[in-house]
C-alpha positions in Angstrom: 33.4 14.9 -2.5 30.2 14.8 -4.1 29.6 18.1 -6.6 26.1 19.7 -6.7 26.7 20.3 -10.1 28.2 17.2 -10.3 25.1 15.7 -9.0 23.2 17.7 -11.4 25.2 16.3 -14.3 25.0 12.4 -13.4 21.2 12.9 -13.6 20.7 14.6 -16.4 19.7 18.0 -15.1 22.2 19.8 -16.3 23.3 20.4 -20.3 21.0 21.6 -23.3 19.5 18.4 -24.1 18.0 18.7 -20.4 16.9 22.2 -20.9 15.0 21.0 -24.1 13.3 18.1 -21.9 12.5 17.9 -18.5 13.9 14.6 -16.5 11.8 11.9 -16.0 12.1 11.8 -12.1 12.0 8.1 -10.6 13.5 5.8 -8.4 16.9 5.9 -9.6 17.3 9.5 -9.3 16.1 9.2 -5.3 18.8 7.0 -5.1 21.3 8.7 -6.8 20.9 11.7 -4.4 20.3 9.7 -1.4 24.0 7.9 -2.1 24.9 11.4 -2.7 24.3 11.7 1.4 25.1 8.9 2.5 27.7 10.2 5.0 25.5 12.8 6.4 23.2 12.9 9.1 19.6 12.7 8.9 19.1 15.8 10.9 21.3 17.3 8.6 19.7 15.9 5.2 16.3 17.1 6.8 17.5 21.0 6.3 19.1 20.3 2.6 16.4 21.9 -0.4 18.9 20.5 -2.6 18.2 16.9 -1.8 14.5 17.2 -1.0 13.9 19.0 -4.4 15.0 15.8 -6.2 12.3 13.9 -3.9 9.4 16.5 -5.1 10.4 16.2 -8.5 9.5 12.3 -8.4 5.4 13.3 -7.7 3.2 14.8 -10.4 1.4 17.0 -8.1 -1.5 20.2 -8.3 0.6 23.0 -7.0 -2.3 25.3 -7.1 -3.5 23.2 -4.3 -1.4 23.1 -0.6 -2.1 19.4 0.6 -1.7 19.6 4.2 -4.1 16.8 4.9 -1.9 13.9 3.9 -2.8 11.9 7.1 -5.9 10.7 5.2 -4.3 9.7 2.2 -1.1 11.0 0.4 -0.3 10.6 -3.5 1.7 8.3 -4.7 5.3 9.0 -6.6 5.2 8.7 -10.1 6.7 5.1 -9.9 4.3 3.9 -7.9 1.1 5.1 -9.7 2.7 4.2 -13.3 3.2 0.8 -11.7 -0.5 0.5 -10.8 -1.5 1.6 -13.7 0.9 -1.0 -15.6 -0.8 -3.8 -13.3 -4.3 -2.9 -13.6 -3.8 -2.8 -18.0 -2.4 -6.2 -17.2 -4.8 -7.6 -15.1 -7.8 -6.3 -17.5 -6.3 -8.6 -20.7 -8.0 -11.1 -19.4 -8.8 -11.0 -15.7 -9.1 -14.9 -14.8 -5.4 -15.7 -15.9 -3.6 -12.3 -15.2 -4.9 -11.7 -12.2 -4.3 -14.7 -10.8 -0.6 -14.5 -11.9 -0.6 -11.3 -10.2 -2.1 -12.5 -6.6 0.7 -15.6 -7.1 3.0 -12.8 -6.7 1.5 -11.8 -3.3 4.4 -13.4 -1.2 6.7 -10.8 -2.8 5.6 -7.6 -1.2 4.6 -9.7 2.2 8.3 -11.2 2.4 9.5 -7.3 1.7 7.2 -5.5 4.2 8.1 -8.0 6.6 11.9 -7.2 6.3 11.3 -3.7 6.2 8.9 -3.6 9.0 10.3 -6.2 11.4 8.0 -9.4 11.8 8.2 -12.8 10.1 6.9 -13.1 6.7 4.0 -15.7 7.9 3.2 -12.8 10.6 1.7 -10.8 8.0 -0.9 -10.5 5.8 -2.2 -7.8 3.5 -5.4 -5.7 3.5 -6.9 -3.0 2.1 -6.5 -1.1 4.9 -6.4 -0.7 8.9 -9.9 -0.4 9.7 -10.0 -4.2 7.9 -6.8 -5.5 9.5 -7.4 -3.8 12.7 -11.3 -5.2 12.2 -10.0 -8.9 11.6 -8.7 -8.9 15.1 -11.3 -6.9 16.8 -14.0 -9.6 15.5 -11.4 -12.5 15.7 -10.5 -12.5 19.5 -12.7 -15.3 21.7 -14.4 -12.6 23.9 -17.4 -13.6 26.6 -20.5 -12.3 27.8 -18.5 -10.1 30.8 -15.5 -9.7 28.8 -13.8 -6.0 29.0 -12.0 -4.1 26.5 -9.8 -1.1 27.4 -9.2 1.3 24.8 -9.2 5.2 25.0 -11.9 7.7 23.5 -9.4 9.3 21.1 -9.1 6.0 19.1 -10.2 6.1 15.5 -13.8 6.4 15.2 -14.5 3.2 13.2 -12.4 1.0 15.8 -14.5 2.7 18.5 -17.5 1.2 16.6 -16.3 -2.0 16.2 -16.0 -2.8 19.4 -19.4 -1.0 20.7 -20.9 -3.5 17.9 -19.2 -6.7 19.9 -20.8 -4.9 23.3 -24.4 -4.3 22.0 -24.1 -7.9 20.7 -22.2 -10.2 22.6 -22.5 -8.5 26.1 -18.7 -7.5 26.2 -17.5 -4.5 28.3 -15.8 -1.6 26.8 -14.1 0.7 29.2 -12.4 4.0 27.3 -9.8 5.5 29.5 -9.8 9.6 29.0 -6.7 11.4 28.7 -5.4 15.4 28.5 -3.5 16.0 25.3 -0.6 16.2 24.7 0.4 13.5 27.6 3.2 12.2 28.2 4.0 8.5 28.2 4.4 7.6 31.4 1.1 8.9 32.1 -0.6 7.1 29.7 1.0 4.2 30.6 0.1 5.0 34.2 -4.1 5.4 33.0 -4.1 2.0 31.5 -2.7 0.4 34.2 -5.0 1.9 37.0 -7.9 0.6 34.8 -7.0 -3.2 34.0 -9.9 -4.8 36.0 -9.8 -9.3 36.3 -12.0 -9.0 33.8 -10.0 -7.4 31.5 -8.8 -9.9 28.1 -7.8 -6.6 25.4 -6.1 -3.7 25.7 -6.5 -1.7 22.0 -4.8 1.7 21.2 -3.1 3.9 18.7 0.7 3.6 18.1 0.1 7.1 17.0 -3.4 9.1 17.0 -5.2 10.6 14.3 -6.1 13.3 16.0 -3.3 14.9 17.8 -0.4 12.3 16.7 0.0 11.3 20.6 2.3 8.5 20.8 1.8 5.6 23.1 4.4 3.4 25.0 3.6 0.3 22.6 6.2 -2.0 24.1 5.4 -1.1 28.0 1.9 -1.6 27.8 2.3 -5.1 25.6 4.5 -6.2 28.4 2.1 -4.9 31.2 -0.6 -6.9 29.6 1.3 -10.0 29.1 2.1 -10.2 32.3 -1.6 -10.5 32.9 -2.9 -12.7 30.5 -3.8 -9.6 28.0 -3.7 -9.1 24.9 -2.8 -6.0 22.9 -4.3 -4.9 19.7 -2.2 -1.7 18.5 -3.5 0.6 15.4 -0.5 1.6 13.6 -2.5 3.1 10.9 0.0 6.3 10.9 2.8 5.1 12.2 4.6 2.6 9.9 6.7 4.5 7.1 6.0 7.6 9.4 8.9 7.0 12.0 11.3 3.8 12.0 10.6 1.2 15.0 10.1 -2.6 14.1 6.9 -4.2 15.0 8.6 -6.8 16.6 10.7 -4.7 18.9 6.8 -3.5 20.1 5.9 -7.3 21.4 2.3 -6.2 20.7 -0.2 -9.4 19.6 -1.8 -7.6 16.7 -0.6 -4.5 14.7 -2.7 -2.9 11.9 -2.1 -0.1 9.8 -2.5 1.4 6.5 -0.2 1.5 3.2 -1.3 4.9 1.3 -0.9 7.0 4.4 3.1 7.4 5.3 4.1 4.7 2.6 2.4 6.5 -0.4 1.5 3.1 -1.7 -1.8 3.3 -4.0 -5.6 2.8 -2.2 -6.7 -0.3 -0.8 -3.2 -1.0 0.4 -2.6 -2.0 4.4 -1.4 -4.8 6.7 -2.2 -7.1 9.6 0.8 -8.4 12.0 -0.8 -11.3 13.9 2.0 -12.6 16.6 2.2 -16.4 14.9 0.9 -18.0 18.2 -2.1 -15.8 17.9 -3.2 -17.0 14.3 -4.8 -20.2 14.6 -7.0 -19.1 17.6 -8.0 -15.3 15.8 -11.5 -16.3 13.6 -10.8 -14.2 10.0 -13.5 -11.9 9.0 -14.7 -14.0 6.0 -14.5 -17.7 6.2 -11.5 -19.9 5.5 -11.2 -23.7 5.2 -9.8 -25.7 8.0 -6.7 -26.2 6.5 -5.9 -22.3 6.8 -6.1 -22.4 10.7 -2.9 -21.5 11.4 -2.4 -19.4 7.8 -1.5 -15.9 8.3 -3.2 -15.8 4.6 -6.7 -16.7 5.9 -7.3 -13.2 6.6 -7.0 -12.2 3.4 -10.0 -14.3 2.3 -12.0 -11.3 0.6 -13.3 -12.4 -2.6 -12.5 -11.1 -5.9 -10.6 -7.9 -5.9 -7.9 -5.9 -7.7 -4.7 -7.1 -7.1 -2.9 -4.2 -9.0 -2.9 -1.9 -5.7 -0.8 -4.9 -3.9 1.5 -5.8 -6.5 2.5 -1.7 -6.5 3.2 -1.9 -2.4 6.7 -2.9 -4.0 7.6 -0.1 -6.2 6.0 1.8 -2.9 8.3 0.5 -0.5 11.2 0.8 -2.8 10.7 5.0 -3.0 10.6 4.7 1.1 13.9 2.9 1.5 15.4 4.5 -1.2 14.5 8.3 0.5 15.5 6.1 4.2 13.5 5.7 7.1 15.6 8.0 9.5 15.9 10.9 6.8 11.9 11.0 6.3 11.1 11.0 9.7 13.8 13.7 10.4 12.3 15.8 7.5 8.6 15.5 8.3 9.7 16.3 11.8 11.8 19.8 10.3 9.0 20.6 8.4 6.2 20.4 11.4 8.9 22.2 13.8 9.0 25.0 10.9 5.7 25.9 11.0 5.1 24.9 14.6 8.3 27.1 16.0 7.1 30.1 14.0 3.3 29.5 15.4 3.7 28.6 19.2 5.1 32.2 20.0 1.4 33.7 19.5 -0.4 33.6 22.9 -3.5 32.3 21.0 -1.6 29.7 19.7 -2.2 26.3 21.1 -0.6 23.4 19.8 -2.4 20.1 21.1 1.1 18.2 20.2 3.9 17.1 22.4 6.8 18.9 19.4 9.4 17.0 21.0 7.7 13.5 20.1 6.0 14.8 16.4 7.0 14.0 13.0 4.8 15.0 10.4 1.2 15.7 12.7 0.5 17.8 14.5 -2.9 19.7 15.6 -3.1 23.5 16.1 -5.6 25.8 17.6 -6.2 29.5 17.0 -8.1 30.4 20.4 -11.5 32.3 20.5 -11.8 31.0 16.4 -14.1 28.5 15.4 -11.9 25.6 13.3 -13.8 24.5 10.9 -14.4 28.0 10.2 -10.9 28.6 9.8 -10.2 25.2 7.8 -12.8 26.7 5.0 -11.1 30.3 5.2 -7.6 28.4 4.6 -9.2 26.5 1.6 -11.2 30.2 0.4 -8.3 32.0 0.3 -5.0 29.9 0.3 -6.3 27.1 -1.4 -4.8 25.0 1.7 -6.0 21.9 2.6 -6.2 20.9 6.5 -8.2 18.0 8.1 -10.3 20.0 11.1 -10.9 17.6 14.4 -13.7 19.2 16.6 -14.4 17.5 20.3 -15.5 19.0 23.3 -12.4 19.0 24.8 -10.3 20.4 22.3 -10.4 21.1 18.5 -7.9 22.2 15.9 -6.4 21.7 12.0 -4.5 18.6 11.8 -1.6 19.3 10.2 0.1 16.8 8.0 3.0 17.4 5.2 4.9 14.6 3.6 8.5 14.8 1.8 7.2 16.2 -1.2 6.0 19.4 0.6 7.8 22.3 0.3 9.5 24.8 2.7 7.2 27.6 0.4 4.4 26.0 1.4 4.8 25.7 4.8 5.8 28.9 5.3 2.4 29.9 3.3 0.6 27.8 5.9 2.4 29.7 8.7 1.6 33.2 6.9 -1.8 32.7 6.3 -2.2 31.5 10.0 -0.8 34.9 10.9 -2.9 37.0 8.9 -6.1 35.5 10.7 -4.5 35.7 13.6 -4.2 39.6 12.9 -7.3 40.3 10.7 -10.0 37.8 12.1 -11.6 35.7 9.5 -13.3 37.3 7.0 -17.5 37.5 7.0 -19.8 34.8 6.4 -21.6 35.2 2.5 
């Protein structure tokens, strides 16, 4: 049996020579401690401070600060960001040759994401994010004058405009089914399929949404719309490294999503999954040759950029698989219950979530109090950061830790909820 203080010894943490100098937290240390667990439960790792403490020791992090707003972008470990540092000093020598070595070694992180995600490695190619994958297929798919385009009105904003550029320009139809939040899947499932018209070629939603983290039946509506001669554009831009599923188990047609969300990879990181049958037939956003027609790597025609943020997807994916899929998932779920559970008993509280489907987002409400009013008296006072959605229908603080969070500062987040629940929000200057 595995020792905590054995533990503790084998890394280095224990003894006077560690007291005199702090360990250098990496990727062996997350494995050590994950192969510490190895026989446990995730649900059971998910509630152990021991184990996550090693994962928040592998982050230089501002702990003045309470990031809760991690489903814009989250910071990467240590190993990640000294890795794109380390490729960026190379690249700079002398751009035209390293670089070019660099973007050579491409095919690395497309034939690990592949694996890890579940698609074929000439299914796949990198972006800089999911507005660009997602764009490549919005622009890409053959639409005519007539055409119609279901998607709902909580997609992303940017998608949203996308395709209301296609309909001002090409005369396409875009229909945006409504729906109550949270909803369950069946009815969602139910809303899309009371809306497919003849005329309808795409059906585009969120695996997950940015605003309440709603989950969608991926698979039953790509197999809905196949049956129909549809196809399915899915935006997984906070879904993958956020929960396990592979992309091929959704049987969607195209699947975008971003890498410095949920993977902690650096900026400019994402993916496109193009169902191969799909690829020669989807136009890419900047023009290819001929020859690339059915070249998953067309749509990665960009120009010059910086390869350094792609070469670090490894080191990126490495930290996620070392942690495992199932025991992030079951700790950003513990975390969100531990606030949430605490919360929900207020009558003022409303949580916009369904908590039996979230991981790590979830939106909550204070009744009768303005939310962006209460996002800047959360940042005023608690120096806690919250993303703040405001619609007509509903609003809230979208609340987003990751597995370097700690139980100190959730509870924090949960405190200083309370005491403007009690006290009101202080006066406007």
């Amino acid at each position: 049996m595995w020792s905590r203080r054995a533990f503790l010894r084998t890394t280095g943490t224990l003894g006077t020579a560690a007291l005199a100098a702090p360990a250098a937290y990496g990727l062996d240390e997350v494995l050590a401690a994950s192969a510490a667990l190895a026989d446990r439960p995730a649900s059971d790792v998910a509630a152990d401070e021991f184990y996550w403490r090693e994962i928040q020791q592998a982050f230089t992090l501002d702990r003045t600060l309470l990031n809760f707003n991690n489903g814009n972008s989250c910071p990467s470990p240590r190993v990640v960001h000294d890795a794109l540092k380390r490729y960026l000093d190379y690249s700079n020598q002398a751009p035209v040759y390293h670089r070019g070595l660099l973007e050579q070694n491409k095919d690395t992180a497309r034939r690990r994401l592949a694996a890890e995600f579940g698609c074929e490695m000439d299914e796949l190619a990198i972006t800089r994010n999911a507005s660009e994958a997602l764009q490549i297929a919005q622009n890409g798919i053959d639409l005519a004058p007539g055409d119609e385009v279901l998607t709902t009105e909580q997609d992303y904003g940017r998608m949203l405009t996308t395709w209301d550029q296609r309909k001002r320009r090409e005369q396409i139809v875009v229909t945006q089914i409504n729906f109550p939040v949270p909803a369950t899947q069946d009815d969602l499932y139910q809303r899309f399929e009371r809306a497919i018209t003849p005329r309808t070629k795409v059906l585009h939603f969120c695996h997950i949404t940015n605003l309440t983290g709603q989950i969608f039946p991926v698979q039953r509506l790509a197999r809905l719309a196949r049956e129909r001669g549809i196809l399915t554009v899915v935006d997984g831009a906070h879904a993958v490294a956020h929960f396990p599923y592979k992309i091929r188990d959704l049987e969607c047609d195209y699947y975008g999503t971003s890498l410095h969300k949920w993977l902690l990879a650096p900026h400019n990181t994402g993916f496109l999954f193009v169902r191969r049958e799909n690829i020669a037939k989807t136009w890419p956003l900047q023009a290819a040759p001929t020859r690339q027609t059915s070249d998953i790597r067309k749509f990665e025609e960009v120009g010059t950029i910086s390869v350094g943020p792609f070469a670090a997807i490894n080191e990126a994916l490495a930290f996620h698989q070392a942690i495992g899929a199932d025991r992030k998932a079951a700790r950003l779920r513990y975390l969100t219950r531990r606030w949430a559970d605490r919360l929900k008993a207020n009558p003022r509280i409303r949580i916009h979530t369904n908590l039996d489907e979230a991981y790590g987002l979830a939106l909550v409400q204070i009744e009768g109090v303005d939310s962006a009013k209460l996002s800047k008296a959360l940042w005023d006072k608690y120096r806690i950061i919250t993303a703040t959605i405001m619609r007509e229908d509903y609003q809230g603080l979208r609340i987003t830790p990751n597995v370097y969070t700690t139980l100190e500062e959730v509870d924090t987040f949960a405190m200083a909820m309370e005491d403007f629940l009690k006290s009101g929000l202080p006066a406007a200057d």
